[in-house]
C-alpha positions as CSV (number, residue, x, y, z in Angstrom):
1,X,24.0,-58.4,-49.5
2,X,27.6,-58.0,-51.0
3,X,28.2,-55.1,-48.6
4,X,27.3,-56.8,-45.8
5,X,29.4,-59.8,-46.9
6,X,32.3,-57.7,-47.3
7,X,31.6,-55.8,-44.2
8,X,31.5,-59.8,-42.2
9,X,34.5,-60.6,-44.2
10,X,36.6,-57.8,-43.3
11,X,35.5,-58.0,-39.5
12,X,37.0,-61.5,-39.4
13,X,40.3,-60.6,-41.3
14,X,41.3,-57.2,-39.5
15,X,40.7,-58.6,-36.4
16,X,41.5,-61.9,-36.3
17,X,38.0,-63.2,-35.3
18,X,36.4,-66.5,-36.9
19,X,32.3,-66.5,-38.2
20,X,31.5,-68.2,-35.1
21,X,32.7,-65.9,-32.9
22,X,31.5,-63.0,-35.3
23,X,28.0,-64.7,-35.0
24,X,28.0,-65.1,-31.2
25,X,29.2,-61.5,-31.0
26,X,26.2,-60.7,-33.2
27,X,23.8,-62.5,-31.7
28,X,24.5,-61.1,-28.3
29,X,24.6,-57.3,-29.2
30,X,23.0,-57.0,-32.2
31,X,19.4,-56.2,-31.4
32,X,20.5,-53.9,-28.1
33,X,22.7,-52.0,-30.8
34,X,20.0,-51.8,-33.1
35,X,17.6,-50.0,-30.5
36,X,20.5,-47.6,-29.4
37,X,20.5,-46.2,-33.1
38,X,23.5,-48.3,-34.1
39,X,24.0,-50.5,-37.3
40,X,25.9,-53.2,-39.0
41,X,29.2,-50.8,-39.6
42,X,29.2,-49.7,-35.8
43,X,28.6,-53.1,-34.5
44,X,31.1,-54.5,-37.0
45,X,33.8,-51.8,-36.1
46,X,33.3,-53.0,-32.3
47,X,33.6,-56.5,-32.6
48,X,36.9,-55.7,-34.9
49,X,38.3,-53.5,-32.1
50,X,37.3,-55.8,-29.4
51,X,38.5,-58.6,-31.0
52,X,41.9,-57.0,-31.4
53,X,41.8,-56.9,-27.8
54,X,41.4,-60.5,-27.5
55,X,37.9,-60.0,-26.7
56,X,36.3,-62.2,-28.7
57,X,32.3,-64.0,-29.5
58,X,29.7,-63.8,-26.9
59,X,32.2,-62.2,-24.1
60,X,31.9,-59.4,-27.1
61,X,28.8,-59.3,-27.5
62,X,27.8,-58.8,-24.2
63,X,30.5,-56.4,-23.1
64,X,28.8,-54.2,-26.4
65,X,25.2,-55.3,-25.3
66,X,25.9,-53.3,-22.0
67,X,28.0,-50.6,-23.3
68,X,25.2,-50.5,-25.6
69,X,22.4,-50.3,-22.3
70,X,24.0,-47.8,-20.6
71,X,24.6,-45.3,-23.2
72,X,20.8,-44.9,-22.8
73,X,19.2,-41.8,-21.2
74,X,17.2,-42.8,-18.3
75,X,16.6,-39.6,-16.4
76,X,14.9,-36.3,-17.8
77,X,17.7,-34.5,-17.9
78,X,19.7,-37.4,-19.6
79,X,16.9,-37.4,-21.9
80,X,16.9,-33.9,-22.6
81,X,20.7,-33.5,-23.1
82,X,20.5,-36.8,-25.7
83,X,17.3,-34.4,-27.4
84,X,19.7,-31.7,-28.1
């Protein structure tokens, strides 16, 4: 749980965000990053870039939610290319 304390914590501080708009982010992207094969330090990396950007809370999260969507295969040969 430290970790992932730490991990919030320095989101928020490198980029400037606030818990709120960490959570919203979170809470928009978070299970869509999940299913991709993502995780806390990916999602937490994106939301601190993003949020350097001035993209911040749920316009974050959903801009990562469909970044997210379309990095899934959904043809054969996208499928097969992803496999290898």
């Amino acid at each position: 749980m430290n970790r992932v304390t730490n991990l919030i914590t320095g989101t928020m501080i490198r980029a400037g965000v606030s818990s709120t708009d960490y959570g919203f982010a979170m809470k928009a992207a978070g299970a869509v990053i999940k299913l991709a094969g993502g995780n806390i330090d990916d999602a937490s990396l994106a939301i601190a870039a993003m949020g350097k950007a001035g993209i911040e809370g749920s316009d974050a999260g959903t801009s990562l939610k469909t970044m997210y969507s379309n990095l899934q295969p959904t043809t054969k040969a996208q499928i097969k290319t992803m496999l290898e």
